[in-house]
N, C-alpha and C positions, 0 to 999 in steps of 0.2 A: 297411473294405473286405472283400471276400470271401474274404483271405488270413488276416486274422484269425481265422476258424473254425479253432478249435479243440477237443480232448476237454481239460475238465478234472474237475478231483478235483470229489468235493460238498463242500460249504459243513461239511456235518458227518464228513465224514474229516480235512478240513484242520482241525477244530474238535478232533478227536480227538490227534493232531499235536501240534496247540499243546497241549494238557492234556502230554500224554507230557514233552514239553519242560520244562514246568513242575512236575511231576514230579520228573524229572530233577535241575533244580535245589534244589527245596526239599521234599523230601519227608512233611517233616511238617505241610507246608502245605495239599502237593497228594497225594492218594491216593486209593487205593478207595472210602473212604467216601463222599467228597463228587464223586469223577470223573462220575460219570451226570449229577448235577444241573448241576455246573461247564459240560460239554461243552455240554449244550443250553444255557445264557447266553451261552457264546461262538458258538453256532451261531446262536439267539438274533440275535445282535449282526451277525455277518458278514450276516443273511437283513435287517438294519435293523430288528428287532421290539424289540432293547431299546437303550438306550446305556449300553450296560457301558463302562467305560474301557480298552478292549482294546488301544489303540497304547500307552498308560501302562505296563500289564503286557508289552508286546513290547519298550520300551523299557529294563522294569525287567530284561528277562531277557537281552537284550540284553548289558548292561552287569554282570551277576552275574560272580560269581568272575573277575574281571578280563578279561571279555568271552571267555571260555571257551567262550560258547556263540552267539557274534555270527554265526557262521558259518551254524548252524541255524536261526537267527532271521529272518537273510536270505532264508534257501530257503524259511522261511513266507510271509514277506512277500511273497516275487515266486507263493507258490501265491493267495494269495489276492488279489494283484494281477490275474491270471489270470483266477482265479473272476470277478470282478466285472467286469472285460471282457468275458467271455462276455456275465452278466448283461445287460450294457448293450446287447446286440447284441441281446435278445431283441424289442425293440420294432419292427425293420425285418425287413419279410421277405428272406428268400433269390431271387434273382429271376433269376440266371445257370440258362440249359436248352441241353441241348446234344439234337444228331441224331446223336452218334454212339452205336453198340449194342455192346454188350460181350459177348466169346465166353464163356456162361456155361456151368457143369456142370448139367444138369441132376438132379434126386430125382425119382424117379414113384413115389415110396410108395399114393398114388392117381393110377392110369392118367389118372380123368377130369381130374383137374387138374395135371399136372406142374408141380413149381416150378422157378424156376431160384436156380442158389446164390448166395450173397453174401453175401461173405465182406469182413474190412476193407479189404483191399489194394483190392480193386471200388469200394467204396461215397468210399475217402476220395482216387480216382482221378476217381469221378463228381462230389463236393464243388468240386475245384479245375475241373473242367473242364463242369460243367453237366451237372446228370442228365437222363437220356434220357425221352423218353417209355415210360410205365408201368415203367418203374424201378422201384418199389415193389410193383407189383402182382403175382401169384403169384410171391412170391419166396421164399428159404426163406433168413432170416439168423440167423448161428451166429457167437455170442459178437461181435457189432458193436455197436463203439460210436459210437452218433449223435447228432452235436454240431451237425449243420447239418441243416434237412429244407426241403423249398419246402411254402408255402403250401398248401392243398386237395391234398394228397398222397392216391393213392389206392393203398390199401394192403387191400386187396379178397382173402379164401384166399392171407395172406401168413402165416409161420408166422417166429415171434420165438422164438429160443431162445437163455436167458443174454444176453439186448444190456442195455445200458445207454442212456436216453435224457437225455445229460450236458448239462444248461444246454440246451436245445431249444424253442425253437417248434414248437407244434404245433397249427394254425389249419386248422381247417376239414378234419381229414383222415379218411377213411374205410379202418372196419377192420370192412365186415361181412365175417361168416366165417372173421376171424383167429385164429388161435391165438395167443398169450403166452405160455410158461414162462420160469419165473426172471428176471424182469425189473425194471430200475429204473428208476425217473422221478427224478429229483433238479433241484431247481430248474428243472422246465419249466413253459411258459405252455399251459396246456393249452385251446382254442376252441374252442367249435363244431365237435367231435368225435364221431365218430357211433362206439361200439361195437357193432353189433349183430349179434344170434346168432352171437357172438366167444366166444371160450373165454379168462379169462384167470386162470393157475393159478400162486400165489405170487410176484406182483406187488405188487413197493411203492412206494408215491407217499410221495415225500418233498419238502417245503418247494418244492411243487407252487403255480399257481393253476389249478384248473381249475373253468370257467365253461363253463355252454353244454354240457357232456358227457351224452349219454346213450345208457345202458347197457340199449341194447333188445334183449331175450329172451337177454342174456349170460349166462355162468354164469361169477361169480368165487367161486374156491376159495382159501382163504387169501391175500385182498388185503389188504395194510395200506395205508391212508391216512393217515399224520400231518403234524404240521405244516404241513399245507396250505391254501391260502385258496379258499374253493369259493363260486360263482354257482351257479346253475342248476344240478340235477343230475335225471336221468329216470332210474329203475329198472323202466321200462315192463316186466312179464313178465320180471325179472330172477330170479337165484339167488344168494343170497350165503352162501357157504358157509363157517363159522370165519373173515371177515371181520374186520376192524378198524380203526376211523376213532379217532381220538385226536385233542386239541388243536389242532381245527378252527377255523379262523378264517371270518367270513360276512361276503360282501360283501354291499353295503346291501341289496339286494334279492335276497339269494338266497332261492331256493325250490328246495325237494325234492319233483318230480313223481312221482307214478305208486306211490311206494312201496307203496301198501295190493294192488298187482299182482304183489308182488314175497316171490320164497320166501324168508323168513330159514333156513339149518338150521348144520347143523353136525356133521360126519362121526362117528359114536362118540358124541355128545353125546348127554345125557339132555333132557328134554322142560324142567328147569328151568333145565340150564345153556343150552340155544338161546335160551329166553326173555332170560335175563341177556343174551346176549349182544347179542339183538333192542333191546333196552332202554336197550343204552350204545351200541348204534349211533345209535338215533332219539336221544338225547340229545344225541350229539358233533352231528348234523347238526341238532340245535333241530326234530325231525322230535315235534308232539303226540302222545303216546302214545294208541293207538286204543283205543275201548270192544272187550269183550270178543268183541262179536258179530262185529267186523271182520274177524277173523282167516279169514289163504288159505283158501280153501277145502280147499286140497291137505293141509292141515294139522288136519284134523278128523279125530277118529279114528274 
């Protein structure tokens, strides 16, 4: 039901959690060494990509030093019971709309387009009671976190600063003209999403799928994409600037459009580290490495 939206933890904070705990316990079992690779099998495990035996080890830790730490154990168990509620909710749209409009502050940092504020208390006011029409559109949200969105959300010279986007649907929604900073995606279903001539600067997509996105005449500046499973992807006239895609997963028919329109660079970078970096991009997306002649035109010296 619609009361069940909630903000929870990622899949890989709670993953981080449970290591610390085990830790905790055994420390010569669990530590620095091995903590990086540990974390991602359990996070791995909670996103369903491996079957580690992870209720085994909750139960082993559980039950340690004469259940010393049963109490901690619990308080993972119910985050991650959480998480996976969310998850579950991600297949049905949000479909509650309300007519009522909210006394907002407005920012007119640009005259031509004033935004209005929205802030958590708004946004998780509009959740239970049905967001308004263009609710998202010139809005200006500061440090919100968004665990519930509706469908075809039009998010049009909206400007995103510090939000987190926690276990989200996000179907069909439009962010030409947006701004991004410091933002996270963690386990959203990313559709049929149009970014275009969007601005999005130290953005990370984390154990994301996103399908159907693209990223027309955008400039991203330090976006990580890991762990994510990607369909379709458009880099029509994009920039991607010290960029980073890692252990990308490909649904059966994905394709990567547009990219030979698309600036690779890299701020400070030298002409062979941009290359490297062009190189493990098209790699992570199964994108063929172009003959030499192919290259941006913008990039010819």
């Amino acid at each position: 039901s619609m009361s069940d939206y909630k903000a929870v933890q990622s899949s890989l904070e709670i993953s981080r959690w449970i290591f610390d705990c085990l830790e905790d316990i055994d420390p010569i079992q669990y530590n620095g060494r091995n903590r990086p690779r540990m974390i991602r099998n359990i996070n791995d495990c909670l996103q369903g990509r491996n079957d580690m035996p992870l209720e085994e080890l909750m139960e082993w830790a559980a039950a340690s030093k004469g259940g010393e730490y049963a109490a901690r154990v619990q308080t993972l168990r119910q985050r991650i019971q959480g998480f996976q509620e969310q998850k579950a909710l991600l297949d049905s749209p949000y479909t509650k709309t309300s007519g009522q409009q909210y006394k907002y502050q407005m920012m007119d940092k640009d005259p031509n387009c004033p935004l209005k504020i929205v802030d958590q208390k708004i946004y998780d006011m509009a959740v239970k009671k049905g967001f308004p029409p263009k609710f998202f559109q010139e809005s200006y949200f500061d440090h919100v976190i968004f665990y519930c969105l509706p469908d075809n959300a039009n998010c049009n010279f909206s400007h995103f600063d510090h939000c987190t986007f926690a276990v989200c649907r996000l179907y069909g929604m439009r962010f030409w003209d947006a701004r991004l900073y410091d933002c996270l995606f963690h386990s959203c279903q990313i559709k049929f999403t149009l970014f275009s001539d969007a601005v999005l600067s130290d953005i990370h997509f984390r154990d994301c799928i996103i399908h159907s996105a693209a990223f027309l005449r955008s400039r991203l500046k330090h976006c990580n994409t890991i762990d994510c499973t990607v369909g379709r992807l458009n880099f029509n006239g994009a920039v991607l600037d010290g960029c980073a895609y890692a252990r990308i997963t490909h649904l059966p028919n994905s394709k990567v459009e547009a990219v030979e329109t698309a600036l690779f660079t890299m701020s400070g970078g030298t002409d062979a580290e941009i290359q490297a970096n062009r190189a493990a991009i098209f790699r992570a997306l199964r994108i063929p490495e172009p003959k030499e002649t192919e290259r941006h035109p913008s990039q010819e010296r």
